[in-house]
C-alpha positions as CSV (number, residue, x, y, z in Angstrom):
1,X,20.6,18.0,3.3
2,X,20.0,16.9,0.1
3,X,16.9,18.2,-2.3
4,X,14.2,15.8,-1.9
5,X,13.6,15.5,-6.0
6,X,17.2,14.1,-5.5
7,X,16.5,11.5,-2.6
8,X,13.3,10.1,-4.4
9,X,15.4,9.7,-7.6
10,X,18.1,8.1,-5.6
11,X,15.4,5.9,-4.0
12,X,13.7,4.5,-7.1
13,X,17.3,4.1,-8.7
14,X,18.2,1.8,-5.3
15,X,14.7,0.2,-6.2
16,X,15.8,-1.0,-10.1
17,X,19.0,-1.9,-8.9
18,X,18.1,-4.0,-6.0
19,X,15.3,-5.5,-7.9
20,X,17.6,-6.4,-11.0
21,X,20.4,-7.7,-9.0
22,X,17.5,-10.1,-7.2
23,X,16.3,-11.3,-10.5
24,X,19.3,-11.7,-12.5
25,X,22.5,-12.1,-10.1
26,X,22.0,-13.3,-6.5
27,X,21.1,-17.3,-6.7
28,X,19.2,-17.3,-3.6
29,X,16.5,-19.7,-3.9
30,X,14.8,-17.8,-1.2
31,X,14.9,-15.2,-2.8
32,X,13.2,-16.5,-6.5
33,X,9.5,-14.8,-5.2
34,X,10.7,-11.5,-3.5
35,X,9.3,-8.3,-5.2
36,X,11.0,-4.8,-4.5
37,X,8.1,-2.5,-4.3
38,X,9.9,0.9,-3.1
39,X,12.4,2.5,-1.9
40,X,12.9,5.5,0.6
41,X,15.6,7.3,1.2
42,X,16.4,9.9,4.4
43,X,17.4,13.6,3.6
44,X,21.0,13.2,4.2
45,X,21.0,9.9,1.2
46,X,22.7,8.0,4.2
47,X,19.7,5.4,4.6
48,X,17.5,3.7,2.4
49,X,14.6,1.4,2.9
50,X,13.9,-1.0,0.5
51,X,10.1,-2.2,0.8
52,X,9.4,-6.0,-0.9
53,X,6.6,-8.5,-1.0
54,X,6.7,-12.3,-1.2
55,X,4.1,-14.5,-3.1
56,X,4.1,-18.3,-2.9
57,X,5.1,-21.1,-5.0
58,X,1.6,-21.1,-6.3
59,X,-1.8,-19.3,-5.6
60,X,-2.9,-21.3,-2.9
61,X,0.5,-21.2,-0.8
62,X,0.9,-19.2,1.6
63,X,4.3,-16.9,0.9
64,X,7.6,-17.6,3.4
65,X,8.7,-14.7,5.0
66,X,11.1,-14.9,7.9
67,X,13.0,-17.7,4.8
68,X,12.8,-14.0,2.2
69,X,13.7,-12.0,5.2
70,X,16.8,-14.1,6.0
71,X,17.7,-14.2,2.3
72,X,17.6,-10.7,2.1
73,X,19.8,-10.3,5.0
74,X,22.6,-12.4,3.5
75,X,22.6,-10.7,0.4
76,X,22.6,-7.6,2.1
77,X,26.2,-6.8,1.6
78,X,26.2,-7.4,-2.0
79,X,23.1,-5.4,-2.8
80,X,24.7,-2.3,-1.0
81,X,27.9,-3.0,-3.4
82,X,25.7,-2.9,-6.4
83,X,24.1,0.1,-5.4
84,X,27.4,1.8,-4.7
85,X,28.4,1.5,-8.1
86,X,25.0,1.8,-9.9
87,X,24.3,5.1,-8.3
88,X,28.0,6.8,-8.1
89,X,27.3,8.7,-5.2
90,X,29.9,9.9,-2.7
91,X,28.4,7.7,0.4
92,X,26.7,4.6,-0.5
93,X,23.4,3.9,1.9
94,X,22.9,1.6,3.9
95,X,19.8,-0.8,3.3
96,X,17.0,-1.6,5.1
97,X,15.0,-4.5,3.9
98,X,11.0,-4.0,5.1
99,X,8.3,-6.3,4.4
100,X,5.2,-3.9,2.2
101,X,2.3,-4.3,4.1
102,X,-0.2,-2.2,1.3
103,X,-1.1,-5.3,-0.5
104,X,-2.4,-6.9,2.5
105,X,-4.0,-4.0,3.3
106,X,-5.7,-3.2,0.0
107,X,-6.8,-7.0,0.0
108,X,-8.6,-6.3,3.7
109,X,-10.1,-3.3,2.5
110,X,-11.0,-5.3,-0.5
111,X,-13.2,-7.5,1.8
112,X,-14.8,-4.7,3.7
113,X,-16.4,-3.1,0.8
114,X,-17.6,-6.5,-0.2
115,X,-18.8,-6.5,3.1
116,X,-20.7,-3.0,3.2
117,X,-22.2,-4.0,-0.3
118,X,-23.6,-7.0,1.1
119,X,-25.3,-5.2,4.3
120,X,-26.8,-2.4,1.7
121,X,-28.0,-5.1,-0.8
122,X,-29.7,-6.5,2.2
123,X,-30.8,-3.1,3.2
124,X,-32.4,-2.4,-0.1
125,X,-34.3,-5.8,-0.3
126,X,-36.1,-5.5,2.9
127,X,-36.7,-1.6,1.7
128,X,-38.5,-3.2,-0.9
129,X,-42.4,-2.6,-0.6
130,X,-42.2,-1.1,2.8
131,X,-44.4,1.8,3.4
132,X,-43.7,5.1,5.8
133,X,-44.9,4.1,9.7
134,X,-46.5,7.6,9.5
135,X,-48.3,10.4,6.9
136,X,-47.4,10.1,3.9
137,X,-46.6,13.5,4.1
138,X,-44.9,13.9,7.8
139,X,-44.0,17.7,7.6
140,X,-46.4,20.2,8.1
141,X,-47.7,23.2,5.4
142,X,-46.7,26.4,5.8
143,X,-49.5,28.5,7.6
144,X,-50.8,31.2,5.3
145,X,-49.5,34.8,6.8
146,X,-52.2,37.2,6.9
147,X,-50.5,40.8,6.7
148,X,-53.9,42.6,7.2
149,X,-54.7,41.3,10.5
150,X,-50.7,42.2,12.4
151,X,-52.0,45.9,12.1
C-alpha cells in the first residue's frame, strides 16, 4: 500500500500528462474538445482513472461522447506509454477513461436554485399587504402570580 499523499500526487501527475499528450501529441480529431478533469488512483498505484469532459464545436452543439469515448479508447495505449515514462514508477497504471458528470450536475443544481428563487419571489409578492387571519397579537400574556394568596 502506498501513502495516499503519494497516490493523489501520482494521480494529478497522470492528469498533466494525459491532458498534455491530448493537446499537443495525439491527432485525434475526436479528441480536439476532450478536457481531463481528474485523476484517481487506487492504493496499490496499479489503477488510475482519468475523469474528462467534452464540449461542442460551438455553444449551441451539443458535445459527442460515445465519438471522445472511442477516441480515448484508441489512444489508450499511447497514453499509458507516456505516463510510464513521465511518472518513472516501477508499475505503470493502467487507465480508465470516465466521462465527469460534476459539470452537469452543478448546471442542474444551477437551475434548481433558479427555481427555488423564483417560488420565494412569488412567495414574497403575494406576502405583500397581507394581514394575520387572527389577533394581532395570537399568544397569550403571562398571568400575574400572586405569591400572597398560595399561603
Amino acid at each position: 500500500m502506498a501513502d495516499p499523499a503519494r497516490a493523489r500526487r501520482l494521480a494529478k501527475r497522470i492528469a498533466n500528462i494525459v491532458a498534455s499528450a491530448i493537446d499537443y501529441e495525439i491527432k485525434d480529431p475526436r479528441l480536439a474538445f476532450v478536457t481531463i478533469t481528474d485523476a484517481k488512483v487506487t492504493a496499490d498505484l496499479h489503477d488510475a482513472t482519468v475523469y474528462y469532459t467534452v464540449r461542442g464545436a460551438d455553444l449551441d452543439s451539443e458535445p459527442d461522447l460515445a465519438a471522445a469515448a472511442a477516441g480515448l479508447e484508441k489512444a489508450k495505449g499511447v497514453l499509458r506509454t507516456k505516463v510510464g515514462a513521465g511518472t518513472g514508477v516501477r508499475f505503470t497504471p493502467t487507465l480508465t477513461f470516465v466521462t465527469d458528470t460534476v459539470p452537469d450536475t452543478a448546471r442542474h443544481m444551477e437551475e434548481l436554485l433558479a427555481r427555488a428563487r423564483a417560488a420565494d419571489d412569488e412567495v414574497a409578492k403575494a406576502r405583500e399587504g397581507a394581514l394575520p387571519a387572527g389577533d394581532a397579537d395570537p399568544y397569550k400574556e403571562p398571568r400575574e402570580r400572586d405569591d400572597a394568596g398560595d399561603e
